[in-house]
Structure formats: C-alpha cells, structure tokens
N, C-alpha and C positions, 0 to 999 in steps of 0.2 A: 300591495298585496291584495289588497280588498276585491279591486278591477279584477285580477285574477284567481279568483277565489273557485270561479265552479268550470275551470280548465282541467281535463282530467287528469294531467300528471298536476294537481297544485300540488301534492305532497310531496313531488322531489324539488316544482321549484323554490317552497318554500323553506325543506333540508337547505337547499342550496343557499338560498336565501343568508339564512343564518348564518351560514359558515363559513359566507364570503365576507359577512361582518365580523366574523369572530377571527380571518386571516388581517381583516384590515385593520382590526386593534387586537391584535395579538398580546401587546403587554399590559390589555386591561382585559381580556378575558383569557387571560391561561396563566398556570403557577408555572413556578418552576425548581427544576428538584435540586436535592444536595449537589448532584452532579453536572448541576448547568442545562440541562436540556427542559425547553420548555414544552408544556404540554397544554395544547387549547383544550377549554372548559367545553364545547360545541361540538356535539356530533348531530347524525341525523335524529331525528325525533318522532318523526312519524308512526315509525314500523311500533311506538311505543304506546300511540293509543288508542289501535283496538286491543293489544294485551291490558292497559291498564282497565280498558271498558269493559273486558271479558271479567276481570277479574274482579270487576267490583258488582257485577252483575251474580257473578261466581257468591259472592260474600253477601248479597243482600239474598238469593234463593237461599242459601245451606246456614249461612250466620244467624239473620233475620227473621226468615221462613219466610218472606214475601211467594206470593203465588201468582203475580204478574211484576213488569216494571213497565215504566212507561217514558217515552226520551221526547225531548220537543226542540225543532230549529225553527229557524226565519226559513220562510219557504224557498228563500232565493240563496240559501247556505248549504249546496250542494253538497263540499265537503262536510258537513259535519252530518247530514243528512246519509252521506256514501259510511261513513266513520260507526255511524249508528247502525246501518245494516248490514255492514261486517260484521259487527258484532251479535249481527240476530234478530236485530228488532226489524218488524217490519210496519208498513206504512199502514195507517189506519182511519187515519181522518183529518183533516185541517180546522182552525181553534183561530178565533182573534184572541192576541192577546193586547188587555188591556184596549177592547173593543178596537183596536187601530192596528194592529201588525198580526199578517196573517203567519199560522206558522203549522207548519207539519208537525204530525204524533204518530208514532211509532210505538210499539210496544212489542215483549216478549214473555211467553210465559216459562214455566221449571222446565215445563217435557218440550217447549223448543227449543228451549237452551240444551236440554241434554237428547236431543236430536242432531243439534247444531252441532256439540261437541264430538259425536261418532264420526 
C-alpha cells in the first residue's frame, strides 16, 4: 500500500484493499446474528475522513475557540496531504521535522472554514 500511496484513486484502492481481507477471513472479521447471517465488520472507510476532519476542525473553532489549525504530512504523503485540503486547509509552507524529514503545513482559519462550509 505504501508504493501506492499518492495514485489518485488510493482511496478506493485501499476500500478495496480492506475488504478483499475482510471477504477472505470472513469468520474473523464479521459477527453473526441470532439468524445465521453473517455480517462483515469492513466497509469503505474513506468517504469517512474528511467528515471526521471536518468535524473535529468543526469542534476545535466553536468548542475551543481556536482561531487557526494547523495539519502537517511527509511531503511525499499525497493522500493525506489531498485528505487535508478537502477539508480546507491549505498549503503554507514546508518544516523539517526533527531537522531530517521534510514535511508539508497546511493550515485553516474560522472564516475559511466557514467559507469552505457555504
């Protein structure tokens, strides 16, 4: 998965991914009910974190009162880079961290969030 990491569908094929391990051990990842039918634990997961990013973004401007956030990847972590500016942030500057690994910064303030959300 790594190798294909900044392929622009990773996020289906890494759905995919999951879910072709979740059919191939099917009786260790799914219950199953009073009435005999099993149900996998594994569905897509993607479409779930820029909702969850929105929403904790959501909860650090109105919860917190923060008046910016700020999001950092490895320069070469597309996906999480694309995940991040779904969500709003955008690109701002590049950071060693830990003087050795370079890494994108992104950030968002309240009025682009609540720009972004119109």
């Amino acid at each position: 998965m790594f190798e294909r990491q900044n392929e622009a569908n990773f996020a289906e094929i890494f759905d995919n991914t999951l879910l072709d391990i979740a059919k191939e051990n099917s009786d260790m990842f799914s219950v199953v009910t009073e009435g005999g039918e099993k149900i996998v634990l594994f569905e897509n997961i993607s479409k779930y974190v820029t909702e969850s990013g929105r929403a904790a973004l959501k909860f650090g401007f109105e919860v917190l009162g923060l008046t910016e956030i700020w999001g950092t990847c490895h320069e070469e972590n597309i996906a999480s880079r694309k995940s991040l500016e779904k969500c709003g942030l955008r690109f701002v500057d590049q950071i060693l961290y830990k003087n050795e690994i370079v890494c994108d910064r992104l950030k968002i303030t309240r009025e682009e969030l609540e720009a972004v959300a119109k």
